[in-house]
py3Dmol code that shows the C-alpha trace and the ligand (Angstrom):
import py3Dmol

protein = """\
ATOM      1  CA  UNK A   1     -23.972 210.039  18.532  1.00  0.00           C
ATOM      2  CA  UNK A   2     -24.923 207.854  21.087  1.00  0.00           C
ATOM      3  CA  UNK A   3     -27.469 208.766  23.355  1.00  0.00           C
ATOM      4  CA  UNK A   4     -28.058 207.037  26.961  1.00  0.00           C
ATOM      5  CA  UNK A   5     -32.074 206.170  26.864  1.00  0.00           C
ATOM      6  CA  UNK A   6     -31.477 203.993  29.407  1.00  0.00           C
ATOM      7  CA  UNK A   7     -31.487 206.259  32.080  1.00  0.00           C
ATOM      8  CA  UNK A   8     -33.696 208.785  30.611  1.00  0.00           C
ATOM      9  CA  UNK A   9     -36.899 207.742  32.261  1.00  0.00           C
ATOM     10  CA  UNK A  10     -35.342 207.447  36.034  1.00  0.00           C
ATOM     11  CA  UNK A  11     -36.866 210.015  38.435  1.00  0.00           C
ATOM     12  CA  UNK A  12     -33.959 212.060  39.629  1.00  0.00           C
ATOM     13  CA  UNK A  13     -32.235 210.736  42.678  1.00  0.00           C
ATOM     14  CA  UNK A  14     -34.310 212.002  45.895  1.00  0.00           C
ATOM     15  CA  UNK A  15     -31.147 213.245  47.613  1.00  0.00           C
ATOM     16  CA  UNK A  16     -30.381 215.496  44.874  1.00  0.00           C
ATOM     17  CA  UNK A  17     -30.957 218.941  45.383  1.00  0.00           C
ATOM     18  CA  UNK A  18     -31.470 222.105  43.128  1.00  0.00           C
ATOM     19  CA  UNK A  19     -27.996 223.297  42.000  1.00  0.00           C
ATOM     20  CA  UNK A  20     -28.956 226.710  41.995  1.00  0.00           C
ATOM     21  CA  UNK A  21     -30.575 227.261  45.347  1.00  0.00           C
ATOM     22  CA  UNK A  22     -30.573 224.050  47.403  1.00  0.00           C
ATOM     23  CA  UNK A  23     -34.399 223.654  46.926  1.00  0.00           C
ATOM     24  CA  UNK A  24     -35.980 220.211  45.726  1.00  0.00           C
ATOM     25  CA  UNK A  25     -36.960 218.851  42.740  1.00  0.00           C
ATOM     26  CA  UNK A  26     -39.703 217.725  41.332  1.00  0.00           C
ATOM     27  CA  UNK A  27     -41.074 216.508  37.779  1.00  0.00           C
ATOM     28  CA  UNK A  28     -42.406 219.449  35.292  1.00  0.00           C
ATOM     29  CA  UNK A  29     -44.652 219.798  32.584  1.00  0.00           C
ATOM     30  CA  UNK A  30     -41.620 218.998  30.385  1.00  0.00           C
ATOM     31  CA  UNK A  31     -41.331 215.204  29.639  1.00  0.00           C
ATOM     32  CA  UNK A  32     -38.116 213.591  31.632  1.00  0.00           C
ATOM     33  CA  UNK A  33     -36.773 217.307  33.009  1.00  0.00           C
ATOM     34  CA  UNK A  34     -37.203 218.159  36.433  1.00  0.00           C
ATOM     35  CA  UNK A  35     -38.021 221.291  38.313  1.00  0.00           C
ATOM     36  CA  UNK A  36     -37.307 222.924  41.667  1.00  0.00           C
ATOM     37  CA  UNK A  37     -40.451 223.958  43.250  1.00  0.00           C
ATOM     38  CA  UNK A  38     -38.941 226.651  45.108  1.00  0.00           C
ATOM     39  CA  UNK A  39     -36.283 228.835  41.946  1.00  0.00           C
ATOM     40  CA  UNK A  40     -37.447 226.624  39.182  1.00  0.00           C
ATOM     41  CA  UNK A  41     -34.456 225.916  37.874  1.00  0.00           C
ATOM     42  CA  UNK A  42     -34.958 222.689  35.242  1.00  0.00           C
ATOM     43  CA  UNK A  43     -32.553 219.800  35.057  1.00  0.00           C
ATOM     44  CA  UNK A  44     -32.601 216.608  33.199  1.00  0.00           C
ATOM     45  CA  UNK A  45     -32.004 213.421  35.221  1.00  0.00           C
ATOM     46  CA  UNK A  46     -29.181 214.047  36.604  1.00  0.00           C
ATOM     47  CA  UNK A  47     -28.191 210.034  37.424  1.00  0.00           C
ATOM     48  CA  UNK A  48     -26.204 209.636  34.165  1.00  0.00           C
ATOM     49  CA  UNK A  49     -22.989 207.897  34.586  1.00  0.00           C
ATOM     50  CA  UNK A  50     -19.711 209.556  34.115  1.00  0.00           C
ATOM     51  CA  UNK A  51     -18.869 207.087  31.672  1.00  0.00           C
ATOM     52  CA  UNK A  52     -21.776 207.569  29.875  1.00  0.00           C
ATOM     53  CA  UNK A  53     -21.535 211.365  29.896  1.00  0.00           C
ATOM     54  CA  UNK A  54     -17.920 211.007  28.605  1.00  0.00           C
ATOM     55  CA  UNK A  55     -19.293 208.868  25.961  1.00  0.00           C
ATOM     56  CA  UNK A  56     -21.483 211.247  24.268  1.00  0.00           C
ATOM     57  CA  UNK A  57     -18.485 214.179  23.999  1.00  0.00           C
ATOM     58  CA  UNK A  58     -16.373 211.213  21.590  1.00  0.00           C
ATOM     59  CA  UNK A  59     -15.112 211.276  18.044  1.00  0.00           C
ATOM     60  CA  UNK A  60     -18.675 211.446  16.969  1.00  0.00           C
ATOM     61  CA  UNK A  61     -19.751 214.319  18.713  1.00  0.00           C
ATOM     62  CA  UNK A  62     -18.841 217.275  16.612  1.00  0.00           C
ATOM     63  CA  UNK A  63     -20.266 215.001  13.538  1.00  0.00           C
ATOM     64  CA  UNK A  64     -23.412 213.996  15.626  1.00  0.00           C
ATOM     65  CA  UNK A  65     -27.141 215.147  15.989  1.00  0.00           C
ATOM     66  CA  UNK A  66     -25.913 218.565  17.595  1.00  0.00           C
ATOM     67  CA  UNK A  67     -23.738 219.790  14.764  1.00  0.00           C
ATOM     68  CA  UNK A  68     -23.999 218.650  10.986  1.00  0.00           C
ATOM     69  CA  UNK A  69     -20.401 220.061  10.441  1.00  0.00           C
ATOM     70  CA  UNK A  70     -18.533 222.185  12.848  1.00  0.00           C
ATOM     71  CA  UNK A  71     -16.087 222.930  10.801  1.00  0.00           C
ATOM     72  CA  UNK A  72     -18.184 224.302   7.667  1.00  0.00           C
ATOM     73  CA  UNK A  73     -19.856 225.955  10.392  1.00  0.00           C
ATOM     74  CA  UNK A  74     -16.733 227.574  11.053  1.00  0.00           C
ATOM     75  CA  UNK A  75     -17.249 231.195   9.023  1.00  0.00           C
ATOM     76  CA  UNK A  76     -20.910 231.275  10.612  1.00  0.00           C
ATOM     77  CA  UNK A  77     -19.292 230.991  13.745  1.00  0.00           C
ATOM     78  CA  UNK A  78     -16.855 233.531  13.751  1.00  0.00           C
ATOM     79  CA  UNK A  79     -19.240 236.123  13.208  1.00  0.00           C
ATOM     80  CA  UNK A  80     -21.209 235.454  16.342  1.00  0.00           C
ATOM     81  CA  UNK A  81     -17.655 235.196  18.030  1.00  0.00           C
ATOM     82  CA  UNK A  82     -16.839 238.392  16.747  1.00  0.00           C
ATOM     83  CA  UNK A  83     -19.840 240.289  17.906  1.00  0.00           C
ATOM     84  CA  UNK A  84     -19.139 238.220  21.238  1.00  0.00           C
ATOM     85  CA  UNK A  85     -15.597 240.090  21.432  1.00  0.00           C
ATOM     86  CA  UNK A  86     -17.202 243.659  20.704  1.00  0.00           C
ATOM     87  CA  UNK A  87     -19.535 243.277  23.714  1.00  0.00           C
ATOM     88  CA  UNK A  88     -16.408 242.223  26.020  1.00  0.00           C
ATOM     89  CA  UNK A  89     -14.472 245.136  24.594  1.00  0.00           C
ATOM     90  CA  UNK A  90     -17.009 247.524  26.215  1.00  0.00           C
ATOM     91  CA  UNK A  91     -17.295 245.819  29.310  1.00  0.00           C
ATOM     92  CA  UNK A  92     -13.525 245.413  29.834  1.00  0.00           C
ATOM     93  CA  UNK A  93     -11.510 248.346  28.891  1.00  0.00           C
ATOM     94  CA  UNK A  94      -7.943 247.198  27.806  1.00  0.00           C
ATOM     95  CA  UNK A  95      -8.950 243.745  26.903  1.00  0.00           C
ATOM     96  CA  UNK A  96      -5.783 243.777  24.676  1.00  0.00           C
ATOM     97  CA  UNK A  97      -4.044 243.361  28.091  1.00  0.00           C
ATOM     98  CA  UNK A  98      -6.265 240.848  29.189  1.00  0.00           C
ATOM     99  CA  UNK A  99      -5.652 236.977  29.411  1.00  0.00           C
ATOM    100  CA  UNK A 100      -8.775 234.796  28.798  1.00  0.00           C
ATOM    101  CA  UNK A 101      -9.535 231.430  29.097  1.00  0.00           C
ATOM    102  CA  UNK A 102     -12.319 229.421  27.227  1.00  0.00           C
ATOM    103  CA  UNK A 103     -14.214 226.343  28.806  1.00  0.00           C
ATOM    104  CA  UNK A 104     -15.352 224.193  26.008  1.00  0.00           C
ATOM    105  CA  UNK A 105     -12.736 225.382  23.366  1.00  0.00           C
ATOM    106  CA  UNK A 106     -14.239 222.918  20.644  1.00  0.00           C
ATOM    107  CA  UNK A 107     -12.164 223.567  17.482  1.00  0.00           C
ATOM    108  CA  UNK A 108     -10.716 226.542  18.586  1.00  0.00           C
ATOM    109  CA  UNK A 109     -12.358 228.915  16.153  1.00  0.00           C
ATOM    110  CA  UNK A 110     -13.485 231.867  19.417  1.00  0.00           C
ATOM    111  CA  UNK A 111      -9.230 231.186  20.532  1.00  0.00           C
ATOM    112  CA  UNK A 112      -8.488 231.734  16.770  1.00  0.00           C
ATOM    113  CA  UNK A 113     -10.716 234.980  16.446  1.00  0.00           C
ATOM    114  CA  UNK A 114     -10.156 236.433  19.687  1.00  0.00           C
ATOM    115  CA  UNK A 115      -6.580 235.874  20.133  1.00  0.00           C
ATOM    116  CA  UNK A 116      -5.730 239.355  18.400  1.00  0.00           C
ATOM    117  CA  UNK A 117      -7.974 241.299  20.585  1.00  0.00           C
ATOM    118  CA  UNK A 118      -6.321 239.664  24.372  1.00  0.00           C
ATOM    119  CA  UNK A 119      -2.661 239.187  25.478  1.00  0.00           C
ATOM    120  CA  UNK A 120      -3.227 235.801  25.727  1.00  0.00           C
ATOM    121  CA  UNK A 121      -5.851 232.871  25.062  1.00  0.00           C
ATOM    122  CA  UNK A 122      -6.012 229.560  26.050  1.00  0.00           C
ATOM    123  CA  UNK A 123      -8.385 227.058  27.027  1.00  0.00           C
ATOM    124  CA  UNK A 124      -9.526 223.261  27.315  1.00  0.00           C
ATOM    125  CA  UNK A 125     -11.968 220.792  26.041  1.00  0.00           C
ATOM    126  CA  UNK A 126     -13.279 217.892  27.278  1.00  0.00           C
ATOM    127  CA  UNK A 127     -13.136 216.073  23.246  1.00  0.00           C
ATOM    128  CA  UNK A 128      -9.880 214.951  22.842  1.00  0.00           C
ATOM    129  CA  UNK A 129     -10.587 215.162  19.077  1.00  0.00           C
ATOM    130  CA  UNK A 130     -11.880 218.725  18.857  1.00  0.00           C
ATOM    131  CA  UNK A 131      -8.421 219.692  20.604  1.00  0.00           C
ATOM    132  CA  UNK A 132      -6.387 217.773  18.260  1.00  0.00           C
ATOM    133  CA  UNK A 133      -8.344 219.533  15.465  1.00  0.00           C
ATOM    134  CA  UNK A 134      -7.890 223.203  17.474  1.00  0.00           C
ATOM    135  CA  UNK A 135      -4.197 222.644  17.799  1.00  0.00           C
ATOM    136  CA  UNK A 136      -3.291 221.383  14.486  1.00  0.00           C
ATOM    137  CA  UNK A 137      -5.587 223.699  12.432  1.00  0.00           C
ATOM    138  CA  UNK A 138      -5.823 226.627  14.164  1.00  0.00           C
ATOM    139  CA  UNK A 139      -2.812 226.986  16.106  1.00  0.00           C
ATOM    140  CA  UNK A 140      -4.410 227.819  19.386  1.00  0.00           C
ATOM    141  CA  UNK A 141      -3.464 226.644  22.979  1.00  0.00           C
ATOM    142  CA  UNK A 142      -6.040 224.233  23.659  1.00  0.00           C
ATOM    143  CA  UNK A 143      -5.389 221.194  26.355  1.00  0.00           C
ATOM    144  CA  UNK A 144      -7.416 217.678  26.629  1.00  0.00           C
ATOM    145  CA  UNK A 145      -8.679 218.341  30.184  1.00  0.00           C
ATOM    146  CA  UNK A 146     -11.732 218.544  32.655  1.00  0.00           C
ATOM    147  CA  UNK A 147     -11.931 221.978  33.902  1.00  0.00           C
ATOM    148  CA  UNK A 148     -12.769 220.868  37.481  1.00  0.00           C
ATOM    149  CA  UNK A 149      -9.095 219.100  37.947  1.00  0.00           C
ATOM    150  CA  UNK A 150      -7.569 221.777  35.685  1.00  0.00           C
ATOM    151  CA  UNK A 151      -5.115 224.350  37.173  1.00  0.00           C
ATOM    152  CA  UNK A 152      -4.705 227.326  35.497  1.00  0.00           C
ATOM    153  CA  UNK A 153      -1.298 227.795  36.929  1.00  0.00           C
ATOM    154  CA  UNK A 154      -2.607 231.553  37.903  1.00  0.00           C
ATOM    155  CA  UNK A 155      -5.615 233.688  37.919  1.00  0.00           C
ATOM    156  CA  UNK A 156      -7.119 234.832  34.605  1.00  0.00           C
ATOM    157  CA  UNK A 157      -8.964 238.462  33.424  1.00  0.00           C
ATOM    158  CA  UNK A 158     -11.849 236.691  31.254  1.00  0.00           C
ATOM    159  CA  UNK A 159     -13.463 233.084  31.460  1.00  0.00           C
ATOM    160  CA  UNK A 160     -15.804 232.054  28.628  1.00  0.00           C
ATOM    161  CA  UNK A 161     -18.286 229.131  28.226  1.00  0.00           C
ATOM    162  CA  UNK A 162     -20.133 229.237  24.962  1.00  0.00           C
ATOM    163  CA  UNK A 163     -23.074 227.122  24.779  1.00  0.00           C
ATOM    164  CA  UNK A 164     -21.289 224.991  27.087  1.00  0.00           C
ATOM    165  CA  UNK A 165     -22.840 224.986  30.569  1.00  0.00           C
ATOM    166  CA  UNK A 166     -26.034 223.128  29.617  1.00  0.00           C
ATOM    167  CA  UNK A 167     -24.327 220.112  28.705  1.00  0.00           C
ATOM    168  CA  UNK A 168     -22.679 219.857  32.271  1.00  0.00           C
ATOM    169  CA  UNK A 169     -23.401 217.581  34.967  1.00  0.00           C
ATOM    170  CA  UNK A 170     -22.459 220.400  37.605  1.00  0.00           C
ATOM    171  CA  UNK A 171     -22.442 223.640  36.232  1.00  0.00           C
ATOM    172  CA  UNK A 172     -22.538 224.952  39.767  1.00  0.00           C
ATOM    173  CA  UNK A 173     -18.714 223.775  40.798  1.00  0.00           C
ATOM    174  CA  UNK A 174     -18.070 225.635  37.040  1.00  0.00           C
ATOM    175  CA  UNK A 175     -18.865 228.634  38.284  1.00  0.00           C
ATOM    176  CA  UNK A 176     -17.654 228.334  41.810  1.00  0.00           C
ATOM    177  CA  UNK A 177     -14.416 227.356  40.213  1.00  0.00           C
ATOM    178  CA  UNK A 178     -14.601 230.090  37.835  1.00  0.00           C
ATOM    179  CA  UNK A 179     -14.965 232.664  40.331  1.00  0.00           C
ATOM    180  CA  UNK A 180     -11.696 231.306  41.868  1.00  0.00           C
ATOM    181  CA  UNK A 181      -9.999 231.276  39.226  1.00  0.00           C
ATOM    182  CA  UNK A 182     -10.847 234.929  38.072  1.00  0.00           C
ATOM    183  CA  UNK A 183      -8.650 237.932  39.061  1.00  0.00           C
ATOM    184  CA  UNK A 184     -10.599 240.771  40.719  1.00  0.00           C
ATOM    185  CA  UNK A 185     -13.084 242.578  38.211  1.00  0.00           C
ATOM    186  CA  UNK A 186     -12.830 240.018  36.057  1.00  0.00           C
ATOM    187  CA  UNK A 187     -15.403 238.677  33.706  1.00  0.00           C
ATOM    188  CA  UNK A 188     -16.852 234.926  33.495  1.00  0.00           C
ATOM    189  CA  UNK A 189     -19.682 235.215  29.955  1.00  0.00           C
ATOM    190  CA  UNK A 190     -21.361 232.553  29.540  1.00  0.00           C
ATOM    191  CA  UNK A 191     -24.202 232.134  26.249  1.00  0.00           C
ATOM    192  CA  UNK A 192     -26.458 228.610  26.575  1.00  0.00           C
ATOM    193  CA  UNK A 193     -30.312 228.935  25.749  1.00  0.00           C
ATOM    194  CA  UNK A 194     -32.879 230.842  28.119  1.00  0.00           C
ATOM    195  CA  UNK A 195     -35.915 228.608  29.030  1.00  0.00           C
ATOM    196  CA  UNK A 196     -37.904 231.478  30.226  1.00  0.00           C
ATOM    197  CA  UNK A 197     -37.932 233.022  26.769  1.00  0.00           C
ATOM    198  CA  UNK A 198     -41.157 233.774  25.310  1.00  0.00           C
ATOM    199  CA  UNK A 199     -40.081 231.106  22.346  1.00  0.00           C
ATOM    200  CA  UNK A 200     -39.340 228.314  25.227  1.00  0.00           C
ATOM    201  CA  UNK A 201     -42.555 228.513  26.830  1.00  0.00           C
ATOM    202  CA  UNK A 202     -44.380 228.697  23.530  1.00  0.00           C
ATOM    203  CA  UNK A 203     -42.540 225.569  21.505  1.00  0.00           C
ATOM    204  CA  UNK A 204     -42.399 223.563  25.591  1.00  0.00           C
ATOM    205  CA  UNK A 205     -41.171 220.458  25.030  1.00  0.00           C
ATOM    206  CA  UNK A 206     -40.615 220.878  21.395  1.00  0.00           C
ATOM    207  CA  UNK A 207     -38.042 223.886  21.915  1.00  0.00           C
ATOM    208  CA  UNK A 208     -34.891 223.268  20.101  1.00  0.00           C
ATOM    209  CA  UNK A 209     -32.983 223.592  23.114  1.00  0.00           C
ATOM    210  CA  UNK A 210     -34.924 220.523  24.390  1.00  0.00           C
ATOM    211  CA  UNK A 211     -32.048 217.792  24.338  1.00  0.00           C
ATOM    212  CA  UNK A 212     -31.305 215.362  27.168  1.00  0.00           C
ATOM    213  CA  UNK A 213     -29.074 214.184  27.690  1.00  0.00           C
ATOM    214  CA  UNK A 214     -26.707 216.517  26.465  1.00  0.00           C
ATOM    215  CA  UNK A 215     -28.504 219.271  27.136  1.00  0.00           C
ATOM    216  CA  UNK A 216     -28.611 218.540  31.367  1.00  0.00           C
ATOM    217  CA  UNK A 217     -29.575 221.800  32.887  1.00  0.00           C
ATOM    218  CA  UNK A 218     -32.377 224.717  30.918  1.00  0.00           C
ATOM    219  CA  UNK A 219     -31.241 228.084  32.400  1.00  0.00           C
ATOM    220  CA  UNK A 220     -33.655 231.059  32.320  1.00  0.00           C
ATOM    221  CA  UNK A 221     -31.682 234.813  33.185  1.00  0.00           C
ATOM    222  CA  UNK A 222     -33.415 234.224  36.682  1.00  0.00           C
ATOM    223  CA  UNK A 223     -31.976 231.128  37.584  1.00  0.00           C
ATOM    224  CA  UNK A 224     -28.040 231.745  35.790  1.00  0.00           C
ATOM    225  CA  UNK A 225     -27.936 235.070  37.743  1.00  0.00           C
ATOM    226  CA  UNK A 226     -28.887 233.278  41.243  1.00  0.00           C
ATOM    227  CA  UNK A 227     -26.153 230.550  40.573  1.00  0.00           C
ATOM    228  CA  UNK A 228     -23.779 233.828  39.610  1.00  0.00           C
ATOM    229  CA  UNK A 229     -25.050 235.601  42.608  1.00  0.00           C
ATOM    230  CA  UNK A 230     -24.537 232.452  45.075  1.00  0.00           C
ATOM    231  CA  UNK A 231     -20.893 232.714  43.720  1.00  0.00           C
ATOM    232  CA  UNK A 232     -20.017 235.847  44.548  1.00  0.00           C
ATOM    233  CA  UNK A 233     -20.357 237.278  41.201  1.00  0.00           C
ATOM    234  CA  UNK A 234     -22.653 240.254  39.837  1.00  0.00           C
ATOM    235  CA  UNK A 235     -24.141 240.235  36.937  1.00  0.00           C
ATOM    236  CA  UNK A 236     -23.178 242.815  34.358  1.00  0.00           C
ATOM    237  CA  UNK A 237     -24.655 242.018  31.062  1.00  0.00           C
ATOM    238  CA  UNK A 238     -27.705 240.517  29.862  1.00  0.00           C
ATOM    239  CA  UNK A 239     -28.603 240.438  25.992  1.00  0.00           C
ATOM    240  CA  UNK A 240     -30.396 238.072  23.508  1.00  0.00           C
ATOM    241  CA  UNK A 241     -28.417 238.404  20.540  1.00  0.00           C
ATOM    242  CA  UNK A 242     -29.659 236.807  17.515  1.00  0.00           C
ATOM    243  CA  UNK A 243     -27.426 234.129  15.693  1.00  0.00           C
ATOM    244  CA  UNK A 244     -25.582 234.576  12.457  1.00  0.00           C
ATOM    245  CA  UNK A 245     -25.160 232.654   9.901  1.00  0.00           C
ATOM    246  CA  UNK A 246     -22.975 233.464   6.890  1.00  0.00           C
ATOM    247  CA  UNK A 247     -25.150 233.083   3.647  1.00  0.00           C
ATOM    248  CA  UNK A 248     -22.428 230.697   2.244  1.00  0.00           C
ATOM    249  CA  UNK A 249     -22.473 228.467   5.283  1.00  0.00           C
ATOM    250  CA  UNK A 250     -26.565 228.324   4.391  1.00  0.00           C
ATOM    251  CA  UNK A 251     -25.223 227.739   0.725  1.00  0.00           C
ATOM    252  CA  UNK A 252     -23.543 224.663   1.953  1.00  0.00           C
ATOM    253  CA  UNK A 253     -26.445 223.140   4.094  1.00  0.00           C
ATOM    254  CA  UNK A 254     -28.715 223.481   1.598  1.00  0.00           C
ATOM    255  CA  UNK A 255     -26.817 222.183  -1.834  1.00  0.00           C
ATOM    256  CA  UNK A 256     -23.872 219.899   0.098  1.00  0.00           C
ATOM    257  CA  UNK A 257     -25.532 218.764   3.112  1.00  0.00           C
ATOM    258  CA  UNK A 258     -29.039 218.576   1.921  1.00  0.00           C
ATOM    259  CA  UNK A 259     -29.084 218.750  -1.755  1.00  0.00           C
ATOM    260  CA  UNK A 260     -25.954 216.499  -2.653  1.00  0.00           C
ATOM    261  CA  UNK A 261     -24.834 219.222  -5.122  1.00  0.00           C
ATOM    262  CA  UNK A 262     -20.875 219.447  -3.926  1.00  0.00           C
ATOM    263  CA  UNK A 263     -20.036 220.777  -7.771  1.00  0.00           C
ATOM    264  CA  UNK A 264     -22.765 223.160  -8.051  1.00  0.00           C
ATOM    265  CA  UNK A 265     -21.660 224.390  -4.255  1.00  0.00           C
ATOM    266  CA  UNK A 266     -18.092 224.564  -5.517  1.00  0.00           C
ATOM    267  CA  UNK A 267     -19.424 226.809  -8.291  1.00  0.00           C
ATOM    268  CA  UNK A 268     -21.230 228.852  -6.347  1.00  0.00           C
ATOM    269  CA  UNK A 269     -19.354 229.663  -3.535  1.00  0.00           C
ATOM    270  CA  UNK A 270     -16.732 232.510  -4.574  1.00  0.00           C
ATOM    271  CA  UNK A 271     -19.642 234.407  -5.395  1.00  0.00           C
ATOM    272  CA  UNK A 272     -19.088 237.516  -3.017  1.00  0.00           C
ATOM    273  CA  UNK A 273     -22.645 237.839  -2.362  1.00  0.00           C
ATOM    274  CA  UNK A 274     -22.440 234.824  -0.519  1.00  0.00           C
ATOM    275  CA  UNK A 275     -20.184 236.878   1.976  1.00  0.00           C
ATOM    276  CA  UNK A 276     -23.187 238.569   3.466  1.00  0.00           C
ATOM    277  CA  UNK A 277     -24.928 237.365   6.641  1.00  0.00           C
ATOM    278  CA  UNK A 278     -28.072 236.372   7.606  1.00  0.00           C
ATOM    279  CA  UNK A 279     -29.023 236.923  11.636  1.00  0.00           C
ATOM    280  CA  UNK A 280     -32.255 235.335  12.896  1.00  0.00           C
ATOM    281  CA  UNK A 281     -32.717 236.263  16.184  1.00  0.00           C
ATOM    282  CA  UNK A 282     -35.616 234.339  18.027  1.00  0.00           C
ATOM    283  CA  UNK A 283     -34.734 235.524  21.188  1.00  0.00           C
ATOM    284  CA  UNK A 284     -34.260 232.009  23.144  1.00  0.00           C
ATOM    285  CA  UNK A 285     -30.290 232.259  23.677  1.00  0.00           C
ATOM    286  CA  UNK A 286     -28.753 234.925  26.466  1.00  0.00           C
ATOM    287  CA  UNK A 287     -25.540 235.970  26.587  1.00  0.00           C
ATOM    288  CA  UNK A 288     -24.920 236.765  30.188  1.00  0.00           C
ATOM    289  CA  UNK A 289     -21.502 238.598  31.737  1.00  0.00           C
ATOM    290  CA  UNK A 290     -20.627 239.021  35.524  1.00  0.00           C
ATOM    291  CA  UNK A 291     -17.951 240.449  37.559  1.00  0.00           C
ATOM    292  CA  UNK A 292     -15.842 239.114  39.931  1.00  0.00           C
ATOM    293  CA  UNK A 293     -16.292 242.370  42.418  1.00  0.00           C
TER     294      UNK A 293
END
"""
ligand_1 = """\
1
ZN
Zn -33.808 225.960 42.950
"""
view = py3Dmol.view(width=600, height=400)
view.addModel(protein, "pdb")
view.setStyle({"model": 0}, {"cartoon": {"style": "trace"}})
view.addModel(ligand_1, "xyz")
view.setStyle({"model": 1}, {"stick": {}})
view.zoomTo()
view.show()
């Protein structure tokens, strides 16, 4: 992955304003993130290229720092997409006639799972490689785009961004778009880690979620519900649910990834125990629904 240093260091451009309420910023106790003294909303430096930014979302990135391997992440995934589904099942009755659209479609595993449970899914990415990968192997309608020049052609039920909105440069015109682009009563969830969690304040600047410059903006339930709220959009749900992992994907981390042991992996991993799942919740990532009223 490459990462821009070069501009990690540079105070944040004096014009630039808190994206949540207008208020300004000013440098935290967190090492190269910045704070707005009156919400206190965090953002990295926010003077990153475009180019640079585009950079970092490459070939590379699904391989990269942020995940070992996506796609043998992929069974781990689906049951934290699945529980995903069940919440917007009870907050949406009829999702089966529902259309939803995903922001950040990666490999297309959530359009995969969730495209029994909606009328229709589709959704974009901004890796050209991820959506190659989506397409080919699981059969999804996923699109090369930037959701800010994207037209959906018509207004959609449900809008999700998982993990997505801390890695963009203006999650604001996201969400202001978003609301647009939702029909009345319709849902916009979002998941991305909570900086006000008990876990964030205790690990500071060693919290996992810690990770400029990918990682641009460190919501807390406080400051995503005021950017909601600005747009028009009420806040519904609020949960901390705890994050899966499928005891085979562990299998593979630790003897593949880790260990080098492929053939003892290979021989290993029909086991059905290995089928079970393992959630560690920690408390540091929200899951956060509003309605369009
Ligand atoms: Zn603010």
């Amino acid at each position: 992955m490459k990462v821009a240093t070069s501009t990690a260091n540079r105070p944040i451009d004096d014009t630039q304003n808190c994206l949540v309420c207008g208020g300004a910023y000013k440098p935290s106790h967190l090492p190269g993130l910045f704070k707005c003294s009156s919400c206190g909303f965090i953002s990295a430096n926010l003077q990153i290229p475009e180019a640079e930014l585009e950079a970092l979302y490459g070939t590379d990135y699904f391989h990269g720092q942020e995940y070992l391997d996506y796609a043998a992440e992929a069974e781990s995934l689906r049951v934290n997409f699945r529980r995903r589904i069940s919440t917007l099942n009870q907050l949406r009755p009829n999702l089966i006639e529902a259309e939803l659209f995903e922001i950040g479609c990666a490999y297309g595993y959530f359009l995969q799972e969730v495209a029994p449970s909606v009328r229709r899914a589709f959704g974009i990415d901004i890796s050209a490689d991820a959506v190659e990968r989506a397409i080919k192997d699981q059969n999804v309608a996923a699109e090369h785009a930037d959701y800010l020049s994207y037209d959906l052609g018509r207004k959609v039920d449900v809008i999700t961004m998982w993990d997505t909105i801390e890695h963009l440069k203006r999650p604001d015109l996201f969400v202001e778009k978003a609301a647009d682009d939702l029909k009345t009563g319709g849902l916009l969830a979002i998941t991305t880690g909570d900086i006000g969690s008990y876990v964030a304040r205790l690990r500071g600047k060693h919290w996992r979620m810690i990770h400029p410059p990918t990682h641009l903006h460190y919501f807390s339930v406080n400051t995503l519900s005021r950017l909601l709220k600005r747009h028009k959009l009420n806040v519904v749900y609020v949960a901390h649910p705890g994050n899966s992992r499928r005891l085979r994907s562990v299998l593979y981390f630790l003897l593949v990834l880790k260990g080098k042991q492929r053939r003892l992996y290979d021989a290993l991993r029909g086991s059905p125990v290995f089928n079970l799942d393992l959630t560690v919740n920690l408390f540091d990532i929200m899951y956060v629904v509003a309605r369009k009223p």
